[in-house]
C-alpha positions, 0 to 999 in steps of 0.5 A: 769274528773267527779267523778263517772267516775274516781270510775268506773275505780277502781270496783273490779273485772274489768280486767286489760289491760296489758301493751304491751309485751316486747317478742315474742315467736315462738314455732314450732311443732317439738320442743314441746315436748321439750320445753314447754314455757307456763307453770303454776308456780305449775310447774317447772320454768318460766320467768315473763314478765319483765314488766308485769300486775298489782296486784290487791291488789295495786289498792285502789276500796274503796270510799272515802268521798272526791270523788272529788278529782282524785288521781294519782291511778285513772288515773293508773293500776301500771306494773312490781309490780309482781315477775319474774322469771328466770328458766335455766339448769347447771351442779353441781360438787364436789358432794360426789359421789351421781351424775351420768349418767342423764337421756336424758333430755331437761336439758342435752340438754341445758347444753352440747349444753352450755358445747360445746360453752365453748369448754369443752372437752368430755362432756359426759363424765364429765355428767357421773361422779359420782361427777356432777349432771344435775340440774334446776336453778329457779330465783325469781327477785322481783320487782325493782330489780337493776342491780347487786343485789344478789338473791338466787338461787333455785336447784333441780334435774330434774324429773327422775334424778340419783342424789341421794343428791346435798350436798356439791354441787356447781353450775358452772356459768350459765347464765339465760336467755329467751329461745326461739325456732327460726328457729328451733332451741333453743336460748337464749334472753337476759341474766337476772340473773348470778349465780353461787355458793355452794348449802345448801340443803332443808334437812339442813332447814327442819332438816329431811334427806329425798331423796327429801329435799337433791335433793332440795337446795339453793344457798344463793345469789347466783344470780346477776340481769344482768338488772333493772327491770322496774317499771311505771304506765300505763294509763288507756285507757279512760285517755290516753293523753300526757297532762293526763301522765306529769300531772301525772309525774309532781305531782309524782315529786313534792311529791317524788325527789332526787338529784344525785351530788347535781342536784334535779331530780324527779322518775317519767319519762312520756315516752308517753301518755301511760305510766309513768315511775318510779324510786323507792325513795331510802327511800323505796327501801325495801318495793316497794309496799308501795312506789307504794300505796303511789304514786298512793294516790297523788292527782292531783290537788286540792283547799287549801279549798279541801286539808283542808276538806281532810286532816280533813276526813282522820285524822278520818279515821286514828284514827279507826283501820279498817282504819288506816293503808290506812289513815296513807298512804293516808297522807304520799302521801300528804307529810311533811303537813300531820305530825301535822294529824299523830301525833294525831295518836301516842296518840290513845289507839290502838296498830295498830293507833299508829303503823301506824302513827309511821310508815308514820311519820317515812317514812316522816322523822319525828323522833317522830314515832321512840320510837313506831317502836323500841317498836314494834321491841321489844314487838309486833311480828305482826308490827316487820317486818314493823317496821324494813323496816321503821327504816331502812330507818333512820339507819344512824340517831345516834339516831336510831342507839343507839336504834339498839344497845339496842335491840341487847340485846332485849329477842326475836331472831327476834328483836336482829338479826334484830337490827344486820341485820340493824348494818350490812348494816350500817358497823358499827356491829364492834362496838358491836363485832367482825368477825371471819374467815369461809373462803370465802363462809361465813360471821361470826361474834360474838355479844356482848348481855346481853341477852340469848345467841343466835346462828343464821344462815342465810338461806336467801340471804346469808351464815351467822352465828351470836354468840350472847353472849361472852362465848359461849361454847362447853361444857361437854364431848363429843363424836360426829361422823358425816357422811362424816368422821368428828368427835369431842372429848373432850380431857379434860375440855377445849380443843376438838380435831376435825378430818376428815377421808376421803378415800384415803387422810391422816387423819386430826386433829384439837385440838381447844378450846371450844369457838363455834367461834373456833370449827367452825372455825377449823371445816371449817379448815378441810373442813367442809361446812355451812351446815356442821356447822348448823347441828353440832350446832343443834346437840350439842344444842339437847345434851345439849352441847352447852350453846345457843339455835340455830336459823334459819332465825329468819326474821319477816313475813309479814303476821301475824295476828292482834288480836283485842283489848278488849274496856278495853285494857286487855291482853285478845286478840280476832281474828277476820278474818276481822281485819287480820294486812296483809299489803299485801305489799309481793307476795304470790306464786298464784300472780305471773304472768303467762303468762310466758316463760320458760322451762316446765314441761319435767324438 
């Protein structure tokens, strides 16, 4: 295909086709006002085509100086990048008394109509109790998802609820599906999400107790993806062929294979002359959209002589900042040939070459990047997020892991708990510490760290409090009175006795230690919750109790800015609305698709 028509197919602004939809929808007039399918996600709650349009930001419109060369991205319009979502209707028990009587609702239809094929008994009835609350269940189910993998779940109250908190909630199992309106009547499509568990409300987050952060919360992965997500690159309409879609899935594979019990097998998958299905290489199973910008730079066919002069093009683009974050994923494409160019780029004077050379060179398994992530990890907050989805895909190299294992040590809480994170998914934190028990719903441990000791909770994906430090320590007298009956004390410089008064049941004490990891552990005894434990952590740091500073969801964005550097390579940073370091690797809100199914806005 000429040049010049390949380019025309990338201008800005041209409208994708979309890939043909995988669901019908029937809406029948006596339904409409109650059930809205077509919503705008501003609103409450929708479901994403499963396999849905392109992202823009995916597709390179740039020219390149070697225009003769026809890429795979050329040829294709990447489907199923975007975000989906999920959106369902359940019932929430063991509230504190703040539930009650709902408000006539399409929620409350959906959930007694559930209530009665599970044959529960007098629904009505327990919809009315003050301990259960109608609530809206909302699914965020990222690209590539995988059968089985956990997500959080969204709660709120509907619009008009009486549910006045959802604190110490927690959701009965629900199934989130499409709804659709057939034959009169409201049924469900196939299941996409299972969830079920406790709720940590917004109020918990935000450190304020307003009435509308405690009707919001999350239910920290509290979702099970019922099925893949498919992922694949359509072709475009001027390119269909079958010949075009195994050129393109045999190029795929020759760049990217695995092997499953010792037999190589590539991702790509030409299922028609339309469309090339892919399975995401497991190095890049947590950052899909570079795996997708990577593939869609694979050249489809080439002389030695062009490849060379490429090669020689793109190393000059690698070396200039505005350039090198494309250029290092250009040579990536390219494979193993491309690790002499990146390595030129480890000596530049520039923060963000070197960086992004490391960083292709390190999803090429070349270890020489390694020493220029971890010190991104360490010192440079606008890499960090980037740099630990790369040495992650290496956290079983001991090398790597040795340096993990420093930064447990590392100043910056976003650096240590992402070394921790790293440990964790390895199994192998144990060396550097210990667990200790919070009952089922909670994962605790205790780190060892020479540094500054850390408290860090985990209000993302799961319930999780990390101590980083060997004494940390309730200290002083003490005189703690918490709503819901809890109380702590100091009986004398090295034992607190902790109670629980609650009405109609017997008082509850608790005498503990003053290390943090036993209060906790009795505070939960007593039946405290994770939410519980953040505030009352928070509330002996503001009174200078506790010997640590309490951390949040200490996780690197992905969207932070870089600062240029000043030609002598001072300190003296200046920001340039150009030079933003955004990767756009990660969805923002306005990008999710919404030609949607799901419940509207009378939720």
């Amino acid at each position: 295909m000429p040049c010049k028509d390949a380019r025309r197919l990338l201008l800005p602004g041209k409208k994708n086709m979309m890939f043909p939809q995988s669901y019908s929808v029937v809406i029948q007039k006596p339904f409409l006002s109650l059930l809205v399918l077509v919503i705008t996600l501003s609103q409450t709650g929708c479901i994403s085509n499963w396999l849905s349009g392109s992202d823009e930001d995916l597709l390179d419109n740039s020219l390149a100086d070697w225009e003769q060369v026809v890429t795979v991205g050329d040829l294709t319009i990447p489907l199923g990048t975007n975000q989906a979502r999920a959106v369902s209707a359940a019932m929430a028990n063991s509230l504190n008394n703040t539930g009650g009587d709902p408000e006539i609702s399409p929620a409350q239809d959906i959930v007694l109509t559930e209530m009665k094929i599970l044959q529960v008994e007098n629904p009505n009835r327990i919809l009315q109790l003050p301990t259960t609350a109608v609530v809206i269940l909302e699914a965020i189910i990222p690209a590539g998802a995988k059968k089985g993998d956990r997500i959080d779940i969204k709660v709120t109250a509907p619009k008009g609820s009486n549910c006045i908190s959802l604190e110490r909630g927690y959701v009965l199992p629900s199934l989130m599906s499409e709804k659709l309106v057939l034959g009169g009547r409201i049924r469900s499509g196939s299941t996409l999400v299972h969830a079920r568990g406790p709720i940590v409300v917004n109020a918990v987050r935000e450190g304020i107790e307003s009435p509308k952060l405690l009707i919001e919360g999350v239910i920290l992965g509290g979702g099970i993806v019922a099925k893949d997500r498919p992922l694949g690159l359509r072709i475009r309409d001027s390119e269909v062929s079958v010949q075009v879609s195994s050129q393109i899935g045999a190029v795929i594979n020759a760049r990217f294979f695995s092997y499953d019990r010792g037999i190589k097998k590539g991702i790509a998958n030409p299922r028609d002359d339309k469309y090339v299905g892919l399975k995401v290489h497991p190095k890049y199973r947590n950052n899909i959209r570079r795996f997708i910008r990577v593939v869609r730079f694979i050249p489809l066919r080439e002389t030695t002589q062009q490849r060379a002069e490429r090669i020689v093009t793109i190393e000059e683009e690698l070396l200039h900042p505005d350039t090198t974050q494309l250029a290092a994923m250009k040579l990536e494409a390219l494979g193993d040939i491309s690790i002499a160019s990146l390595k030129k780029g480890l000596a530049s004077s520039n923060s963000k070459v070197r960086f992004c050379s490391a960083e292709a060179l390190t999803y090429l398994d070349d270890l020489e990047g390694i020493p220029y992530l971890v010190e991104a990890v360490r010192n440079e907050s606008v890499f960090r997020h980037w740099a630990l989805l790369a040495l992650n895909t290496k956290n079983h190299d001991l090398n790597v892991v040795e340096e993990f294992e420093s930064l447990l040590n590392a100043k910056s809480a976003e650096a240590r708990y992402g070394a921790f994170d790293a440990l964790r998914k390895r199994n192998t934190i144990f060396t550097m510490g210990k667990t200790f028990d919070l009952g089922e719903e909670m994962d605790a441990y205790q780190i060892r760290s020479t540094a500054d000791p850390l408290v860090h909770f985990r209000l993302e994906g799961r319930s999780e409090m990390v101590i980083f430090g060997s004494k940390v320590q309730v200290q002083g007298p003490i005189a703690m009175v918490r709503p819901g009956g809890m109380t702590i004390r100091s009986l004398d410089s090295n034992r607190l006795r902790i109670s629980y008064f609650s009405a109609g049941q017997d008082d509850r004490n608790i005498v503990c230690n003053r290390d943090l990891s036993d209060v906790c552990k009795a505070i939960v005894d007593l039946g405290g919750s994770y939410s519980d434990l953040i505030r009352i952590c928070f509330e002996l740091q503001k009174s200078g109790s506790l010997n640590a500073r309490v951390e949040i969801d200490a996780l690197p964005s992905s969207n932070r800015v870089y600062y240029v550097e000043n030609e002598d390579d001072s300190a003296d940073l200046t920001a340039s609305a150009d030079d933003e370091f955004n990767f756009l690797e990660e969805e923002t809100e306005e990008s999710i698709e919404q030609n949607s199914f799901g419940f509207g806005t009378l939720f």
